[in-house]
C-alpha positions in Angstrom: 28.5 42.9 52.7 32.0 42.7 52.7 34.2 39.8 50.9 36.7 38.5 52.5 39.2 35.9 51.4 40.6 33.3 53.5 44.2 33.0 54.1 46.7 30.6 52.3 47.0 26.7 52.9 48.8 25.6 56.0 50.2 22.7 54.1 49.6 18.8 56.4 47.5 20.3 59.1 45.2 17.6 60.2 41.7 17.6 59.7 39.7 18.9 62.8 37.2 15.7 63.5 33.6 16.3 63.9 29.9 15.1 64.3 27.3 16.7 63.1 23.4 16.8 62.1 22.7 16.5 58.4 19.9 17.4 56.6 18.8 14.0 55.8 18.0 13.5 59.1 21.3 11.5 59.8 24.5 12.5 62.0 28.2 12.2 60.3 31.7 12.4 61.3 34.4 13.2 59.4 35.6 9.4 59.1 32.2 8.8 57.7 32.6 11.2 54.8 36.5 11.2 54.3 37.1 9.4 50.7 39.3 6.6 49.7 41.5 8.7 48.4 40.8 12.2 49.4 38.3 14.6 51.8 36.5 18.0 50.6 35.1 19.9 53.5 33.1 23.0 52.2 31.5 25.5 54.7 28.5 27.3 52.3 25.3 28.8 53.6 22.4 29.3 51.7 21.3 33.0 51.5 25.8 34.1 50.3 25.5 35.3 47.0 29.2 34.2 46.0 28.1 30.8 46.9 24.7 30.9 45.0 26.8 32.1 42.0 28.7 28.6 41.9 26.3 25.7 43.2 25.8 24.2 39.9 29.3 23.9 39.9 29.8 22.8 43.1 27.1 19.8 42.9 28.4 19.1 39.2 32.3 18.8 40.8 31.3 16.8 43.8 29.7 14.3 41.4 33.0 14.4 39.4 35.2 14.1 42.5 33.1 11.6 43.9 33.5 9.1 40.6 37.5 9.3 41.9 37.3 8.4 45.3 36.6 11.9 47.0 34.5 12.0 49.7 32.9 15.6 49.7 30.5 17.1 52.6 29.2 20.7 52.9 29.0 22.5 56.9 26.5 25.8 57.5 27.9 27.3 60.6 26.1 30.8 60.0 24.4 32.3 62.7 21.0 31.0 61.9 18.8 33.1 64.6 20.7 36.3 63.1 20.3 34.5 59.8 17.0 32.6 58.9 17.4 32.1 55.6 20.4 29.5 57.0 17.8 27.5 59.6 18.3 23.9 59.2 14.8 23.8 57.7 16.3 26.3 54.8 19.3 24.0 54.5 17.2 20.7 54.2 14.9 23.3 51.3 18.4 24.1 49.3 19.9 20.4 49.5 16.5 19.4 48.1 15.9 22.1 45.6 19.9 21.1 44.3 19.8 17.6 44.9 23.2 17.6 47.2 25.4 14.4 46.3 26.8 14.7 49.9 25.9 15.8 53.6 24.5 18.9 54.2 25.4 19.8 58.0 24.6 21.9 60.2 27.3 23.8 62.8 25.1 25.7 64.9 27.3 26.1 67.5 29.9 27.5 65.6 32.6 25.1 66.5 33.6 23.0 63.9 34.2 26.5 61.5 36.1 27.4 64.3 38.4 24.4 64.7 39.1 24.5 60.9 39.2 28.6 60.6 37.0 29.1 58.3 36.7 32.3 56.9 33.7 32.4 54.6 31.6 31.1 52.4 32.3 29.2 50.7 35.8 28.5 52.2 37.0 24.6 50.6 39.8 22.7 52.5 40.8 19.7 50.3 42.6 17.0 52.6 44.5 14.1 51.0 44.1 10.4 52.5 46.0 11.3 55.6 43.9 14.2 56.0 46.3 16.4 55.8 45.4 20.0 54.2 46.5 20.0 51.1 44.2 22.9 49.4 42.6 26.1 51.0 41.6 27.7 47.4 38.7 29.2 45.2 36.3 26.7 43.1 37.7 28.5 40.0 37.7 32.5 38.9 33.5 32.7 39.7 32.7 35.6 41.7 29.3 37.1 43.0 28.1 37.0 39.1 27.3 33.8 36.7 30.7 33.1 34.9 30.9 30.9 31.7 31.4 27.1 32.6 34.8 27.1 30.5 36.6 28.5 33.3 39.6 26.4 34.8 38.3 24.3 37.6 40.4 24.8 40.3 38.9 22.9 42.9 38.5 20.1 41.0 41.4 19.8 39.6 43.2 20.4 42.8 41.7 17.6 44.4 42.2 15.2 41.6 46.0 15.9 42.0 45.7 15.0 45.9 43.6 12.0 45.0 46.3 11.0 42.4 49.4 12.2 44.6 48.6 13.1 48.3 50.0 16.7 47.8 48.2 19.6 46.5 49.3 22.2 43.7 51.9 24.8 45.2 50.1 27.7 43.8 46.6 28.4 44.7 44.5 31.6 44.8 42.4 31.9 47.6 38.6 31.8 47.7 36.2 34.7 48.3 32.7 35.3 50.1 31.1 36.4 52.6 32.2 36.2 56.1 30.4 33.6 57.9 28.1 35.0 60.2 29.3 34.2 64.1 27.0 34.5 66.9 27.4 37.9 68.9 
């Protein structure tokens, strides 16, 4: 396995649009998930243990960003043939077994993490209202091992200064994970 980290924000580049499947059985765009006042599109997969390390935290700050007007939504676009422990039967399992308060959806052709450049998981582009990009950062200083929950939230607090403001913080440290698993 090797981490990789995702390269710095490209400040006001627009949201790529999309449609997709969701575990729920339903198919959502990006205007149906984009917030009032701000969009958090997270690519995760269900078998990367930097992402494991930090779901409690990611469901306990989407409920948070949610409560200000955040609209939040997860995308799997791992290789899931190469990969079966990221099927979209696993992903409906993991959004079940966490209770996901947002979409769950499956890229399984690849091209939405491509039109966004994603990296790896988990790889979080916070938009403001405009969608512009206003974040490409980590969740907070988690890596592949349980932290203490006293740790800065970056993510979170990051997009409650683009709900509040439309621009995000200047300074950000960039996620890391494992790369996302492209078809050969």
């Amino acid at each position: 396995m090797v981490a990789l980290n995702p390269p710095v924000c490209d400040f006001d580049r627009q949201a790529p649009h999309f449609t997709l499947p969701g575990t729920d059985g339903r198919h959502y765009s990006l205007s149906d998930v984009a917030g009032d006042n701000s969009t958090l599109v997270m690519f995760i997969c269900n078998h990367c243990p930097f992402v494991l390390a930090v779901m409690d935290k990611i469901v306990r700050d989407s409920h948070d960003m949610k409560a200000l007007g955040i609209g939040v939504v997860a995308i799997c676009s791992n290789d899931h043939v190469a990969y079966p422990q990221d099927s979209f039967e696993n992903m409906q399992l993991m959004a079940e077994k966490h209770d996901f308060p947002f979409p769950y959806l499956h890229d399984a052709e690849q091209e939405v993490a491509r039109s966004y450049d994603a990296v790896c998981t988990p790889d979080f582009f916070g938009f403001n209202k405009d969608l512009g990009l206003q974040y490409r950062g980590r969740l907070d200083a988690t890596r592949m091992n349980e932290s203490p929950a006293d740790l800065r939230r970056d993510l979170f607090e990051a997009m409650k200064l683009i709900a509040e403001t439309g621009r995000g913080p200047q300074e950000q440290v960039p996620s890391i994970g494992c790369s996302i698993k492209w078809k050969a």
